[in-house]
Residue, then its C-alpha position, 0 to 999 in steps of 0.5 A: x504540550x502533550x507528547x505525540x500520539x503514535x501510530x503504525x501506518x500498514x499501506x496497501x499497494x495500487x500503482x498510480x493510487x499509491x498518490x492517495x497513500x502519499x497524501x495520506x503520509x502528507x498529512x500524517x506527517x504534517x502533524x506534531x501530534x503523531x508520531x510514525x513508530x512503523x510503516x508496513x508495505x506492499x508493492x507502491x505502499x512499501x515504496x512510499x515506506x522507503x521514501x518516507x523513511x530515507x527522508x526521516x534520516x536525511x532531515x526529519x518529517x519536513x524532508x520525509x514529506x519533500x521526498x515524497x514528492x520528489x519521488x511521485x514526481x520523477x514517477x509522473x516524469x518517466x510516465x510522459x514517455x509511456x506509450x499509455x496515455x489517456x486519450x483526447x476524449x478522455x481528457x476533454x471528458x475529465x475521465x482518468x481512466x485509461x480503458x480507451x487508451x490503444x497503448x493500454x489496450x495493445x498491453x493488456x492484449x499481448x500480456x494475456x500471450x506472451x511472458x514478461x520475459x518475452x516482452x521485455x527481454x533486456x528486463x528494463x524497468x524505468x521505475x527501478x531507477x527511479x527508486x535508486x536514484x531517490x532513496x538511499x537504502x543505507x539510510x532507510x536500513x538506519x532509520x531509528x525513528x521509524x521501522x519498515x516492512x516490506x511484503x513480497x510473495x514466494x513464487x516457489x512456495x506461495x508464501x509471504x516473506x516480509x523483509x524488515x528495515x535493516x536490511x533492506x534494498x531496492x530488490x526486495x522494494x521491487x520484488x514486493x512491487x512485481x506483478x508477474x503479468x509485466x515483469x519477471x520474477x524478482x530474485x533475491x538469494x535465488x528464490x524468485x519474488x512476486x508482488x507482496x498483494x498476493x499474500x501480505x497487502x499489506x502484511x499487519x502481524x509483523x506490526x503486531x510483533x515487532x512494535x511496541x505500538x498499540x495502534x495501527x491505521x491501514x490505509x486503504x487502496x483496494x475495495x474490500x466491499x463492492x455492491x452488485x457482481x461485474x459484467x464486463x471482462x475487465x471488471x470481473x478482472x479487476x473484481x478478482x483482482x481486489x478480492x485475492x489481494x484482500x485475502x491476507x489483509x482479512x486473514x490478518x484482520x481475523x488473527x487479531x480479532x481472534x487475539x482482541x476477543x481472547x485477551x478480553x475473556x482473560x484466555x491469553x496471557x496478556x504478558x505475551x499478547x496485547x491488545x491491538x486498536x484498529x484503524x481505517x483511512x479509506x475514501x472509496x466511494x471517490x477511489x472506486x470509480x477511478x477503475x483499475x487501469x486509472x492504476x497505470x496513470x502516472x499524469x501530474x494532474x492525476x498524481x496531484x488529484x489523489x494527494x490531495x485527496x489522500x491529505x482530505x480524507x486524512x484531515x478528516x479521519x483526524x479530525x474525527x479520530x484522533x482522541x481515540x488513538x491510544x485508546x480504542x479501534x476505530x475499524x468496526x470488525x463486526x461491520x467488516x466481516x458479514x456476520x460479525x464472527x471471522x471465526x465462527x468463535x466470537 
């Protein structure tokens, strides 16, 4: 039998959609075929990182995958007691999504008004919990299968911090999962932390750098390319949401374009660069729709409906693209960017 292919995982953050990104990991880690040399997070992506990687310690790729579960579920658990639920109608209508919710909407009312800080003056954080009580952080510094990378954002400076595996903790899993509109800044070594989306979603130079690894899946939760501009308030909300927290992914994506075009002309010293192969596990045209306060839905049901929409999409990239692993990128950059030149160098 062949020895397994490996393969770098980079998993944006999306809330609640973070349950596609488990069942893409599910099925990922299914197969003997791959290998999981590294995984690089922000905010719900770097939470399934720690997850995944705690459960590699404690008993392989079988316990990794009963992590995760156990993890999403005591995340649905904790939700029951949300005052943001979907509505009858909704229910009855099939409709995920929580615009309707009088919970959702008295939220979203007083956060464009008052701090987190004012809102929840005792910092109380159900989900905090919920990562301690199911990862143990000595095992996933411990990890030697795996590495992991977490991105948060520098209030102070505006600037990516990626905190690597060997030390990391559940502060710095938080800091890289807190929007600053509902909790108030993370502070790690007394410099205050954002959601990492901002500036690193997820970070992918650190994979470039720090694996020997030649391939690397990003697992996407947010549209890069939507068609037509919003109308409503809350669209043009969620749109600008998507695009500025897409802007380090693209930037990312140019360096390495840059890097790809300038090691096959021979411009760089393939002693200190190597070539990169890409990849895209996305399924938007079913994610799309679910619209962005559906991110804040933590019932089983919707939880179940992502992971098993996360394990077909990821049965079907590899079904189609596991032969190219190791060999070429899958990700067509020239489609990606509009006029097929990030840098207006190729």
């Amino acid at each position: 039998m062949a020895p397994p292919k490996t393969l770098n995982l980079a998993l944006q953050g999306g809330g609640a959609h973070g349950a596609f990104t488990w069942g893409v990991m599910d099925r990922i880690l299914e197969d003997d075929r791959i290998q999981i040399a590294a995984i690089s997070g922000t905010s719900a992506g770097a939470m399934n990182a720690v997850v995944a990687a705690d459960g590699l310690v404690r008993g392989g790729k079988a316990a990794a995958r009963e992590k995760l579960e156990s993890f999403w579920r005591a995340v649905s658990v904790a939700g029951t007691f949300s005052p943001i639920q979907r509505t009858p109608l909704d229910k009855l209508q099939g409709n995920w999504s929580l615009d309707n919710s009088p919970g959702f909407i008295m939220s979203d009312i007083m956060s464009r008004f008052f701090s987190p800080t004012q809102m929840n003056p005792f910092g109380i954080n159900p989900l905090r919990d919920i990562l301690v009580d199911h990862v143990d952080f000595d095992n996933v510094c411990g990890c030697t299968e795996m590495k992991v990378f977490v991105a948060a954002t520098n209030v102070e400076t505006g600037q990516v911090k990626v905190f690597d595996r060997t030390h990391l903790n559940a502060d710095m899993v938080m800091a890289s999962a807190c929007l600053p509109y509902m909790y108030e800044a993370v502070e790690i070594d007394g410099v205050p932390y954002w959601d990492g989306g901002f500036t690193g979603n997820p970070p992918l130079m650190s994979l470039y750098r720090e694996t020997g690894c030649s391939d690397t899946a990003i697992v996407q939760i947010n549209p890069i390319k939507t068609s037509g501009a919003p109308t409503q308030a809350r669209e043009i909300l969620n749109r600008m949401n998507e695009i500025t927290f897409n802007t380090s992914l693209l930037k990312d994506l140019k360096a390495l374009a840059l890097i790809k075009r300038l090691l096959a002309e021979g411009s760089l010293d393939s002693a200190k660069y190597h070539d990169i192969n890409l990849h895209l596990v996305e399924c938007q045209e079913q994610l799309e729709p679910l619209g962005a306060s559906s991110k804040m839905n933590s019932e089983w049901a919707f939880l179940e409906h992502l992971r098993d929409l996360g394990r077909q999409t990821a049965e079907s990239w590899l079904a189609t693209n596991y032969e190219h692993i190791g060999k070429k990128s899958t990700l067509d950059l020239d489609d990606l960017f509009e006029d097929g030149d990030p840098f207006g160098l190729l």
